[in-house]
C-alpha positions in Angstrom: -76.4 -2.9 -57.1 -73.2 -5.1 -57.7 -72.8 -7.2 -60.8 -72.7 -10.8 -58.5 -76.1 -9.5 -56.7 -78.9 -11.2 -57.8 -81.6 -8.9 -59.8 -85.1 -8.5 -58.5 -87.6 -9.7 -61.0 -90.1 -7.0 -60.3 -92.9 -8.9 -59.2 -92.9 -7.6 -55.9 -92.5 -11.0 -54.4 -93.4 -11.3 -51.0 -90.2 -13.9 -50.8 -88.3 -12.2 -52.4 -85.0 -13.3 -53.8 -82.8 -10.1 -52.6 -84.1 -10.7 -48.6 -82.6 -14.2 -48.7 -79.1 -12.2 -48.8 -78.3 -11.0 -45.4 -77.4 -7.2 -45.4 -73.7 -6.9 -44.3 -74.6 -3.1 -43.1 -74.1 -2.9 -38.8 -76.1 -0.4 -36.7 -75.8 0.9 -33.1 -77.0 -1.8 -30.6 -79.6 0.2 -29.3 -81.3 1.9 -32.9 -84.2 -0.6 -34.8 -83.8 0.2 -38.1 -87.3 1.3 -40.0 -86.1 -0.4 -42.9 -86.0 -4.5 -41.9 -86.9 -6.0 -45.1 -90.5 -5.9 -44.9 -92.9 -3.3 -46.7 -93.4 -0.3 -44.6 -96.1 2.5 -45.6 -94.7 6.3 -46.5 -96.6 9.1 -46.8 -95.5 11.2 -50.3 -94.4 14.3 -48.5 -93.0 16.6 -51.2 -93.2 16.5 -55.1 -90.3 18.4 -57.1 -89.3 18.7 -60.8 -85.7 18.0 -61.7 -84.8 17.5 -65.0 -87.4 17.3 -68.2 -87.9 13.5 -67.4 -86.9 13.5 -63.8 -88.5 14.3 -60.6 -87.5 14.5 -56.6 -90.0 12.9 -54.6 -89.5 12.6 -50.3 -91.6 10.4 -48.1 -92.0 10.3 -44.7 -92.5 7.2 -42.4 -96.3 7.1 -41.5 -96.5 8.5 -38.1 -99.0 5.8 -37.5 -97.1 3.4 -37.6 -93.6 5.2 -35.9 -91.8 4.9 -32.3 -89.4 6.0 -30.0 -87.5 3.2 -30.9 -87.0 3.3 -34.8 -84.9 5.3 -36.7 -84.8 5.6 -40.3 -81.1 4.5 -41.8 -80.1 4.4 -45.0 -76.0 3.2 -45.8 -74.8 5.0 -48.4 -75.1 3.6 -52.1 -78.0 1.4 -51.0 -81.4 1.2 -52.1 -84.9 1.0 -51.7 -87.9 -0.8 -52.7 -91.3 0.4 -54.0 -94.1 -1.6 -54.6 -97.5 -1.0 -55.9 -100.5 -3.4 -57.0 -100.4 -4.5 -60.7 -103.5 -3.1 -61.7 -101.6 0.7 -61.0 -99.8 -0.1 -64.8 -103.6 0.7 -65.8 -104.0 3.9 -64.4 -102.9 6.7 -67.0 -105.0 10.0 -66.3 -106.8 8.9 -63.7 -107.3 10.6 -60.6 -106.1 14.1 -60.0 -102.3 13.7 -59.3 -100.0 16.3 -58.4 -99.6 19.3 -61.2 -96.1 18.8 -61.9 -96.7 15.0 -62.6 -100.2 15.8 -64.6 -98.2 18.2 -67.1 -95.6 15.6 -67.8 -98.2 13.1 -68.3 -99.9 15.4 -70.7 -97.1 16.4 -72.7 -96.1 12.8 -73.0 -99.4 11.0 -74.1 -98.4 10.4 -77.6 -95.5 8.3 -76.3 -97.6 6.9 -73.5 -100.7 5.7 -75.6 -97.4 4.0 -78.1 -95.3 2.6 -75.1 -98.7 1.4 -73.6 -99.7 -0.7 -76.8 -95.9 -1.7 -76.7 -95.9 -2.9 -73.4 -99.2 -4.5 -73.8 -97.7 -7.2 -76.2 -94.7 -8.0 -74.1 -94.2 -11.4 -72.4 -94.5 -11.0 -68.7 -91.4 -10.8 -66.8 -89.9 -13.7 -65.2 -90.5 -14.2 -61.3 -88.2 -16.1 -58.2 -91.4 -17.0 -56.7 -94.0 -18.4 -59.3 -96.0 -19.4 -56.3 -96.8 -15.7 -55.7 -99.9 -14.1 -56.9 -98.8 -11.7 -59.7 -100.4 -8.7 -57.8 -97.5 -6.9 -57.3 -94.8 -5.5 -59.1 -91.5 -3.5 -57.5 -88.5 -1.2 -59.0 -85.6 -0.4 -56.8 -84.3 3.3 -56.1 -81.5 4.6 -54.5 -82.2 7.8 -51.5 -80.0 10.5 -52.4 -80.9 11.9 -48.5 -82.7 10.9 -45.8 -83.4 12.5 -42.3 -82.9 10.1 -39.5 -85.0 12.2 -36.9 -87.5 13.2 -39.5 -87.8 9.3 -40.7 -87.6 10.9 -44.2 -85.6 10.1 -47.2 -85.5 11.7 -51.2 -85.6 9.7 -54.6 -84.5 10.8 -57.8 -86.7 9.1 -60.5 -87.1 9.3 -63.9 -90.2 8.6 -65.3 -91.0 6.6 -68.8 -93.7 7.1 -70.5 -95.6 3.6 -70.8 -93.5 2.4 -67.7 -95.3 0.2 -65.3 -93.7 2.1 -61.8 -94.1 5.7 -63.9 -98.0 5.2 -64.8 -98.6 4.8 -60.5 -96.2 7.3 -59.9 -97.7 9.9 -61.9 -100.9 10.1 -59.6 -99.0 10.6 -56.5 -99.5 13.2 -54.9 -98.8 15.0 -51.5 -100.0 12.7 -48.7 -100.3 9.7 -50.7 -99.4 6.6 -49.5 -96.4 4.7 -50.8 -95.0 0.9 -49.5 -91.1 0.6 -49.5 -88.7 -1.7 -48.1 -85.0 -2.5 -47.5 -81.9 -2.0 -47.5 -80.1 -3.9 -50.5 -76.5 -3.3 -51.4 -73.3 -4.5 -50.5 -71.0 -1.4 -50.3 -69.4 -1.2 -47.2 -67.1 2.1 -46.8 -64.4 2.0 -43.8 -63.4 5.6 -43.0 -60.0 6.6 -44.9 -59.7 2.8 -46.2 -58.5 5.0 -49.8 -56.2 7.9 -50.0 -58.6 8.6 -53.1 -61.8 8.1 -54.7 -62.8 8.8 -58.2 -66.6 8.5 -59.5 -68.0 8.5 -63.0 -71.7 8.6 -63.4 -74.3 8.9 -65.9 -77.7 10.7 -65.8 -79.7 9.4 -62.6 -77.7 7.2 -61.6 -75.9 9.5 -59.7 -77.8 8.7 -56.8 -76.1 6.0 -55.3 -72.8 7.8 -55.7 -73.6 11.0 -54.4 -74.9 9.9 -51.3 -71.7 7.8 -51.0 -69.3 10.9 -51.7 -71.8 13.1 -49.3 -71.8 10.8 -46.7 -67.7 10.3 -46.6 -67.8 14.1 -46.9 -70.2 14.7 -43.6 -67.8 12.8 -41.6 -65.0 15.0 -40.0 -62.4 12.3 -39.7 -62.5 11.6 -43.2 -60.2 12.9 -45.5 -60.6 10.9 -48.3 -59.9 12.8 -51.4 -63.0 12.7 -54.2 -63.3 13.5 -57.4 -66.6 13.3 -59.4 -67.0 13.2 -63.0 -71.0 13.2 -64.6 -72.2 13.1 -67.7 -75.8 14.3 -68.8 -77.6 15.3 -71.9 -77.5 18.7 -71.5 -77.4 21.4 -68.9 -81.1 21.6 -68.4 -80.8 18.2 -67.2 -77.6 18.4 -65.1 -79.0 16.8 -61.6 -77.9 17.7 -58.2 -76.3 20.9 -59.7 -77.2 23.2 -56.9 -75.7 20.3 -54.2 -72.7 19.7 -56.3 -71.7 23.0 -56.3 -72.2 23.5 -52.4 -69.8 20.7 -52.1 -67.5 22.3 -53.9 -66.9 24.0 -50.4 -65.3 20.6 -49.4 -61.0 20.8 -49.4 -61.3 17.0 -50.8 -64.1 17.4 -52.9 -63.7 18.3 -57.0 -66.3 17.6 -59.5 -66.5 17.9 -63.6 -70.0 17.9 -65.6 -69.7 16.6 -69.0 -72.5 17.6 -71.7 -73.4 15.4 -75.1 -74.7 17.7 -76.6 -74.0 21.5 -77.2 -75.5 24.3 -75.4 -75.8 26.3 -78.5 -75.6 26.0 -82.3 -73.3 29.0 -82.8 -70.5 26.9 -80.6 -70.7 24.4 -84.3 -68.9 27.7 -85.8 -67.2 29.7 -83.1 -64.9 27.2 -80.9 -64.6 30.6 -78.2 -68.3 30.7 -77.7 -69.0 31.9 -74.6 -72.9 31.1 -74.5 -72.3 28.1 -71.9 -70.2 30.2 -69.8 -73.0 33.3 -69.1 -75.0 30.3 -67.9 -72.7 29.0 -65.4 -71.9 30.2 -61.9 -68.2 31.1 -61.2 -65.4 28.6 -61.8 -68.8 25.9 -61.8 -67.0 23.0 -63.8 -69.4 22.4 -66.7 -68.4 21.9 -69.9 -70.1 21.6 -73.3 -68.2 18.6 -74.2 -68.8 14.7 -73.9 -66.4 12.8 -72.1 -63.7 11.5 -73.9 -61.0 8.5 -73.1 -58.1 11.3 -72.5 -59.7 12.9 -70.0 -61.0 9.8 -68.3 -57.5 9.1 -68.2 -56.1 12.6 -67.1 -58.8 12.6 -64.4 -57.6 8.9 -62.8 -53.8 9.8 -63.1 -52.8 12.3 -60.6 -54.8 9.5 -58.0 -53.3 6.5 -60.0 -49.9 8.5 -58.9 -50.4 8.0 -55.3 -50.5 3.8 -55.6 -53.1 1.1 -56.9 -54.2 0.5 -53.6 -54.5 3.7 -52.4 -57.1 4.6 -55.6 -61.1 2.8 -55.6 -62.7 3.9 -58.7 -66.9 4.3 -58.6 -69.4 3.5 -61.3 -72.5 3.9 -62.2 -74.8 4.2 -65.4 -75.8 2.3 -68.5 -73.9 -1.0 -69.4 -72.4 0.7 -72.8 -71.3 3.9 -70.4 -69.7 1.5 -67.9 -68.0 -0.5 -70.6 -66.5 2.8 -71.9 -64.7 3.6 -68.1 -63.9 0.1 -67.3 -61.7 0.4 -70.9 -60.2 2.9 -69.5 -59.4 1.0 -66.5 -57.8 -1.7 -68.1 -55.5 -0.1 -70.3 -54.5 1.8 -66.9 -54.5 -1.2 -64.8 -56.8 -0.3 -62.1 -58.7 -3.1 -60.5 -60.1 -1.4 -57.5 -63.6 -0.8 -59.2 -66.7 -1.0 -57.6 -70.3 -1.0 -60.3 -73.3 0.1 -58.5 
């Protein structure tokens, strides 16, 4: 989502704010989008574990409610929405749920019996529409796939323990039934509009980008050079590892993983360790490092070579991460940045 978009209040509004905003997306004259701004059901298909925190669910449009005439289409960079009734924030360890979600929950109920009581005493979020009952409540997530013929797409979420979306998405489980709508976003990509494209992402939110790089990268008429830099935690929570290194296939595709913190302890001693390396694939481009402001600037100058206007940097994360690159940015001079 663009910093001038407006920001959904959660509520699950039936008016909601975002649908008053026309979608500048175009499809073929002859395809009906699934996705038209109004909440269609989904049928939870397949439940996967990502990271510690992190899991990849795909749903499926409800054959129920499919035709011949539909086709599921999602742009690149642009997301969903899920909504759920209110009363699901109540719902912690009830019903079976799918295993994978039911160990998380149960190795987080300290934290989710404190966030609970937490969230319990907050003020209740602002809505757009206060004549709305407050049944509802929504969070937006960007498809890192989807199969048009299948009418399926996949999510990268990361649950919180005590989070409102989190406590109903915990009890999912394979067939459930799920209500999404959209598209929302504004990035429009015209095919070889840059001569490059760098990307910096943090943690999940590499979503929105890496269906953006993957979908310039499926088109054979594209040669748009990319470069991807992504930070995570560590490497057991690098996301997307076994994709990213399949795209590393790609002539005009290069990609660097940054880690905060160190594999091992023995690296605080030995600056040769080689721990992180027996755990990498060959020439996979991890490093046990975090990201620092001379290699932010060593990654955007070989592009910055080529011409201002031929580079469009891509960002995405938390508002300190994205104040970190856009410093960067600044002191180089580069205003082709676009914020998801």
């Amino acid at each position: 989502m663009s910093d001038e978009d407006p920001v959904c209040c959660g509520s699950g509004c039936t008016s909601c704010v975002l649908d008053v905003k026309p979608t500048k997306h175009t499809f073929p004259a002859d395809v009906t989008n699934v996705f038209d701004r109004t909440y269609k059901q989904f049928l939870c298909e397949t439940i996967t574990q990502a990271a510690a925190n992190v899991f990849r669910f795909r749903f499926r449009y409800d054959p129920k409610f499919a035709n011949d005439r539909e086709c599921l289409i999602v742009p690149p960079g642009c997301h969903l929405m899920l909504r759920t009734l209110r009363t699901s924030c109540h719902n912690w360890g009830l019903g079976a749920g799918n295993n994978l979600l039911q160990a998380w929950r149960e190795k987080n109920s300290v934290q989710i019996d404190k966030e609970c009581i937490t969230l319990a005493s907050k003020q209740p979020i602002q809505k757009y529409d206060k004549s709305e009952d407050d049944i509802y409540f929504s969070r937006p997530y960007t498809p890192i796939s989807f199969d048009q013929e299948k009418g399926t797409f996949d999510v990268l979420v990361k649950l919180d323990p005590g989070g409102l979306m989190s406590s109903y998405l915990v009890t999912l489980t394979v067939g459930s039934r799920t209500e999404w709508k959209g598209v929302y976003g504004d990035f429009l990509w015209k095919r070889n509009q840059y001569r490059n494209v760098v990307a910096f992402v943090q943690g999940v939110a590499i979503a929105p980008i890496y269906s953006t790089l993957r979908a310039i990268l499926d088109d054979d008429e594209d040669e748009t050079r990319l470069m991807l830099c992504a930070c995570f935690r560590d490497l057991p929570n690098v996301l997307l590892r076994e994709e990213l290194h399949s795209l590393a296939g790609f002539w005009n595709f290069k990609y660097s993983i940054f880690l905060s913190r160190r594999t091992c302890a023995c690296l605080a001693k030995e600056q040769n360790c080689g721990c992180l390396a027996m755990r990498l694939r060959y020439n996979e481009p991890i490093y046990d490092r975090r990201l620092e402001v001379e290699e932010i600037e060593r990654l955007l100058e070989r592009p910055f070579s080529d011409g201002k206007q031929s580079l469009l940097v891509l960002l995405c994360g938390t508002e300190p991460f994205k104040a970190f690159i856009k410093s960067s940015l600044q002191r180089m001079e580069i205003e082709n940045c676009y914020t998801f």
